[in-house]
C-alpha positions in Angstrom: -16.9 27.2 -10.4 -18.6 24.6 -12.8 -18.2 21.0 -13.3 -18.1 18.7 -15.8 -18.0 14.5 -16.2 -15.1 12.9 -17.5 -13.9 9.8 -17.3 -15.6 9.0 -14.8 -15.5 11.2 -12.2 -16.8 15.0 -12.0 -14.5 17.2 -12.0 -15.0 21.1 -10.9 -13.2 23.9 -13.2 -12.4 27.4 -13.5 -13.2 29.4 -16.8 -13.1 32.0 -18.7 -13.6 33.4 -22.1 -14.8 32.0 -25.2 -13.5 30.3 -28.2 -10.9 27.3 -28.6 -10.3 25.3 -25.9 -7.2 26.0 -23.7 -6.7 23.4 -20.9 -4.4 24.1 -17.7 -3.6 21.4 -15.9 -1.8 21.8 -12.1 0.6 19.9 -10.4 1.3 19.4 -6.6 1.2 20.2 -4.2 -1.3 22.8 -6.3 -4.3 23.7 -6.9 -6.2 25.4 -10.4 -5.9 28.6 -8.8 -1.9 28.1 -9.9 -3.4 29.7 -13.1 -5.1 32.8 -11.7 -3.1 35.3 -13.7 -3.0 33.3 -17.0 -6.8 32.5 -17.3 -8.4 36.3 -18.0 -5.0 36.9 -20.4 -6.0 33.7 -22.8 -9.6 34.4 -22.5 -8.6 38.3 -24.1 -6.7 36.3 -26.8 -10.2 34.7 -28.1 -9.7 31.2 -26.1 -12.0 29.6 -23.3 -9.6 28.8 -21.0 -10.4 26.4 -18.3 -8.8 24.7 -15.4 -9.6 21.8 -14.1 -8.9 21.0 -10.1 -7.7 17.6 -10.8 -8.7 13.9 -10.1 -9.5 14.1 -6.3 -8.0 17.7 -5.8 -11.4 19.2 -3.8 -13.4 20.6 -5.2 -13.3 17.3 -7.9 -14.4 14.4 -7.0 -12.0 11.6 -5.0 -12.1 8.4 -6.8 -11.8 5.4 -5.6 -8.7 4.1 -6.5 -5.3 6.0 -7.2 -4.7 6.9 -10.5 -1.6 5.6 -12.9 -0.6 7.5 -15.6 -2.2 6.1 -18.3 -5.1 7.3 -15.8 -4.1 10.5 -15.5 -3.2 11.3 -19.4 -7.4 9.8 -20.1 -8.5 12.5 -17.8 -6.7 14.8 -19.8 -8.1 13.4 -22.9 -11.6 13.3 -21.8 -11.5 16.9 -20.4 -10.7 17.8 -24.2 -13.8 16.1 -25.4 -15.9 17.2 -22.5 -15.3 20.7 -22.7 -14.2 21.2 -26.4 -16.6 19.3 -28.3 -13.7 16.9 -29.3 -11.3 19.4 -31.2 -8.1 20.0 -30.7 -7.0 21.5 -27.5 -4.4 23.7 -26.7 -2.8 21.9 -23.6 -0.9 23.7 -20.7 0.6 21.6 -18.0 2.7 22.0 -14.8 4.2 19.4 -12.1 1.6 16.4 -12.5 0.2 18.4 -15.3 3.1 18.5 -17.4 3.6 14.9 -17.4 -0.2 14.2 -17.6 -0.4 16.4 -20.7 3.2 14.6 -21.9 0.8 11.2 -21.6 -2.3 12.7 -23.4 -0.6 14.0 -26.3 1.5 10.5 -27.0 -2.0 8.5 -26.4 -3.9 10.8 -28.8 -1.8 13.2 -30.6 -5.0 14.3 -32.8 -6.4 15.7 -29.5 -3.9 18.2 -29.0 -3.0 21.5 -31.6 -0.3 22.8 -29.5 1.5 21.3 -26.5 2.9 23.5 -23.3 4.6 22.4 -20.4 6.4 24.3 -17.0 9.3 23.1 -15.6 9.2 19.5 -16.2 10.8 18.0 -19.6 9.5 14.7 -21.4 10.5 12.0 -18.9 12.2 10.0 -21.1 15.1 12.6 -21.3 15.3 12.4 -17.8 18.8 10.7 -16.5 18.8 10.0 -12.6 21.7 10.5 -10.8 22.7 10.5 -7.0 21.9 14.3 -6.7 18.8 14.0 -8.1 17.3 11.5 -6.3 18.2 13.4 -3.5 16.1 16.7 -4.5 13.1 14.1 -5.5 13.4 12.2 -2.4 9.5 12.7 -1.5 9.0 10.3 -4.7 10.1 7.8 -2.4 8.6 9.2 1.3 5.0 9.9 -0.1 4.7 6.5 -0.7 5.1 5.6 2.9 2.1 5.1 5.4 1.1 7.8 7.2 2.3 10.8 4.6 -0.4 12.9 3.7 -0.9 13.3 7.8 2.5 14.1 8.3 2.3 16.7 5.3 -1.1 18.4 7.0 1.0 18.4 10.8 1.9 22.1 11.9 -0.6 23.9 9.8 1.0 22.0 6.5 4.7 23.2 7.5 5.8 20.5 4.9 3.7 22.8 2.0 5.9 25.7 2.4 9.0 23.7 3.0 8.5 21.8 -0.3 7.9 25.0 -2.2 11.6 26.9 -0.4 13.0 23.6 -1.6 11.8 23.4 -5.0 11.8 27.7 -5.7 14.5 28.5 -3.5 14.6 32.4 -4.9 11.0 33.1 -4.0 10.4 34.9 -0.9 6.3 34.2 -1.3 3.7 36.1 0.9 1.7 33.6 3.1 -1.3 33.9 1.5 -0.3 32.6 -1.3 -0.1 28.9 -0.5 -4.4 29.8 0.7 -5.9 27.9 -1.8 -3.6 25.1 -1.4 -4.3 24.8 2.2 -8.3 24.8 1.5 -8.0 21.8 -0.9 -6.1 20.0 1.6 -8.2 20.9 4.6 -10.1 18.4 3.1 -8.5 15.1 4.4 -9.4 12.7 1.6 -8.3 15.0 -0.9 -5.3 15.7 0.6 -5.3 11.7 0.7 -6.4 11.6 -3.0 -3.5 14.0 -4.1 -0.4 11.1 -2.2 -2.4 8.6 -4.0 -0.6 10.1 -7.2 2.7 9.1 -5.8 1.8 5.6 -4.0 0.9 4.8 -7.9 4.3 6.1 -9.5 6.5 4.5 -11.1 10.7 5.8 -11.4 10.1 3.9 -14.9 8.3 5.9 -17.8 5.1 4.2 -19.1 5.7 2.3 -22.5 3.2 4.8 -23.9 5.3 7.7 -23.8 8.0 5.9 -26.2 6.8 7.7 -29.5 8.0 11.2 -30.8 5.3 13.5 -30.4 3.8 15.4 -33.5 2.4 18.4 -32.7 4.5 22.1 -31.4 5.2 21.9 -28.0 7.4 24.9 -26.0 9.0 24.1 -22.6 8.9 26.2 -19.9 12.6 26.0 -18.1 13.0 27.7 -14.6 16.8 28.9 -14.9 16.6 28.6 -11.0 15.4 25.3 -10.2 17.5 23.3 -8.2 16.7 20.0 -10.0 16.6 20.2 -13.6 18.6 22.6 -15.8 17.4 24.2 -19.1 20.4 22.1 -20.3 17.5 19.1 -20.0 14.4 20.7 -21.7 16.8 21.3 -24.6 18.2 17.6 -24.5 14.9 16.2 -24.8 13.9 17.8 -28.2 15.0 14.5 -30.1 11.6 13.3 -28.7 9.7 15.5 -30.8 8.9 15.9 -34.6 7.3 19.2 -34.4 8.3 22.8 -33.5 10.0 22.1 -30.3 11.3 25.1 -28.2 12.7 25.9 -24.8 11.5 29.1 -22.4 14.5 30.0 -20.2 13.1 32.1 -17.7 13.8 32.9 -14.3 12.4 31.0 -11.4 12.6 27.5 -9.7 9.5 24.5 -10.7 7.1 27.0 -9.8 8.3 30.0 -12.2 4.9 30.5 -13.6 3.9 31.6 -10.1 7.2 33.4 -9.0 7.3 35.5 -11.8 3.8 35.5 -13.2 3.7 38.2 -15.9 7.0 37.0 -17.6 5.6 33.6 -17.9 2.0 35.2 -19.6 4.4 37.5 -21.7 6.2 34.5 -23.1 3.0 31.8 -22.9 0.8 34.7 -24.8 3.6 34.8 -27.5 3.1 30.9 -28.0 -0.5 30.5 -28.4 
């Protein structure tokens, strides 16, 4: 475990290997462990590959206030020039990640060689309807007072829940949620990691309304219950680059259901 400052916080990382930076970015309800199997696989390739525990995600600092996206995208950014010497980055994102890493390549497309996301598409392609509001429904009930303690009640019940609901084929072992617990243990992270939803907005941020440059392959779970692949490939009139879609199996968390498809197919991308 090191750490680094960026943007104004310290944030703790993972790492391994050496050579171009590759950054991994986790969602929720998450942790940087999420990229366990992935890590030693890029650092063979030639690349330091590091993973940051995000903004307020224990071990990383908790900030004061709850971060927006533009926020979130200048971590992102500032990672890249703290741990990469300001060169392009190869950027990996997942859940928050993605769309933190969606925000960081439309603020500073210079800043990123090669874009990667898992299992959520550029949000502008994104159409709500009635069904999915219905799957995304903790959008709206993480915002509410008293939700990161009703998450934590019954040993975090609501953890596994969310991840049956969003990866409805995976029959995952207990201990593999561990490191997700930990982080949360922790009450004002767990506090820290709601504070990304009392800050969203259902509306995308004027930022992201520019086609993005650089090659960028999306990671579709042909399983997930929310978006089909049908989306990831809808969304490619938002890009001016390479642009390709990753049907695997899996729900959102296919990188973790089926862990050394997704490095087959990642390590044939970077």
């Amino acid at each position: 475990m090191k750490t680094v400052e960026a943007n104004g916080i310290r944030f703790a990382y993972l790492e391994e290997g050496e050579g171009p930076l590759a950054l991994l970015v986790h969602g929720f309800p998450d942790t940087a462990h999420t990229w366990d199997h992935v890590l030693p696989q890029l650092a063979a390739k030639g690349y330091r590959a590091v993973a940051p525990f995000t903004r307020g995600y224990f071990p990383t600092e908790v900030p004061a206030r709850d971060p927006d996206a533009r926020t979130l995208a200048a971590d992102v950014l500032a990672l890249i020039d703290a741990l990469g010497g300001g060169a392009p980055a190869t950027l990996i994102g997942h859940d928050w990640g993605a769309s933190a890493a969606y925000g960081a390549a439309a603020l500073a497309p210079e800043k990123v060689a090669k874009l990667i996301t898992v299992a959520i598409p550029h949000p502008l392609s994104i159409t709500p309807s009635l069904k999915m509001i219905w799957q995304v429904r903790h959008f709206f009930l993480y915002k509410l007072a008293g939700a990161p303690a009703r998450f934590a009640k019954d040993d975090f019940a609501a953890l596994d829940a969310i991840y049956r609901r969003w990866s409805p084929a995976w029959d995952f072992a207990p201990e593999e949620l561990a490191a997700v617990r930990e982080c949360f243990s922790h009450p004002e992270s767990l506090d820290a990691a709601f504070g990304y939803y009392r800050q969203l907005s259902l509306r995308p941020p004027s930022f992201l309304k520019k086609k993005l440059p650089m090659d960028t392959v999306c990671f579709a779970g042909t399983d997930d219950p929310i978006l089909t692949p049908a989306v990831y490939h809808g969304a490619k009139r938002w890009f001016t680059g390479g642009y390709t879609v990753e049907e695997m199996p899996g729900g959102h968390f296919l990188h973790r259901e089926h862990p050394t498809r997704f490095a087959q197919l990642l390590l044939a991308h970077v």
